[in-house]
N, C-alpha and C positions, 0 to 999 in steps of 0.2 A: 666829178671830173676834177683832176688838177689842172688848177693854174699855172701860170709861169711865176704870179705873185707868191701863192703857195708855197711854192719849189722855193725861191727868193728867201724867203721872210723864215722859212727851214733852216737853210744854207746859213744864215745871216746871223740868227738864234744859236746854231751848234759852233759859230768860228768866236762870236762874242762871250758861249759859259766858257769856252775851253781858255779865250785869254783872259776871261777874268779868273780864273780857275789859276792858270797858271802866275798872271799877278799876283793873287794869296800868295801860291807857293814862294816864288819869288822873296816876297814883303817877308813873309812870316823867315825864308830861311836869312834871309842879309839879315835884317834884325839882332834873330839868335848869334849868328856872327859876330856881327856888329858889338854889341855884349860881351859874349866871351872874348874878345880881342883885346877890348876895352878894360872887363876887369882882368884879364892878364898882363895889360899893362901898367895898370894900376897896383895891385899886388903885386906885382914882382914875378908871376909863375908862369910855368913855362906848357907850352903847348907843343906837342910833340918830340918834346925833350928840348925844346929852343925855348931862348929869352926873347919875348914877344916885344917887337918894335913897332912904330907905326909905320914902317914903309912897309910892315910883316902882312900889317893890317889891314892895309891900303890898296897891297894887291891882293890880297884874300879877297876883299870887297869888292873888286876890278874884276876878280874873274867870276865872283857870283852875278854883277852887272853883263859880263860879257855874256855867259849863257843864257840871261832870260831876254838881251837882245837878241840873238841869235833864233831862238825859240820864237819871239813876236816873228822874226825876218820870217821864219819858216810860215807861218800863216800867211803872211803877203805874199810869199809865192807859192803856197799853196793856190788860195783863191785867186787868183791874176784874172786878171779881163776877159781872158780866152779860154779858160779852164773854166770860170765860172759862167759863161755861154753857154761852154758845151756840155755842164749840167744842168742849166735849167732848157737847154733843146732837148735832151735824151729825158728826161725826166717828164717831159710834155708832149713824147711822141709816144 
């Protein structure tokens, strides 16, 4: 028989690999950015045919930040209070 703890600790396990998962991705791409920006500022060379500045760099890095906020936001309301109710009722009837 399923529990409701069951169901819970299910739910709980799949929302936690996905944001650690997606943390990795995150970390591992700002990083790589991070770097390349870096030594193209540092060297002189140019990324996309531009001369790489730090405000270049800075929003490069802003918008990799904005989408793995965006991406956490999506799990919070994925699982909400009332979503995650009416999985673990359906899941227990």
């Amino acid at each position: 028989m399923v529990t409701i703890k069951d169901v819970a600790k299910e739910i709980e396990e799949s929302r936690d690999t996905a944001l650690a998962n997606a943390e990795d991705t995150y970390l591992t791409e700002r990083y790589a950015a991070e770097y390349k920006y870096n030594q193209a500022i540092q060297n002189g060379t140019l990324i996309d045919g531009q001369q790489v500045t730090e405000s270049m760099r800075d929003s490069a890095l802003a918008e990799i930040d904005a989408k793995y906020q965006q991406h956490v936001l999506g799990y919070g309301e994925k699982y909400d209070d009332m979503t995650y109710n009416n999985l673990l009722v359906s899941a227990c009837a």
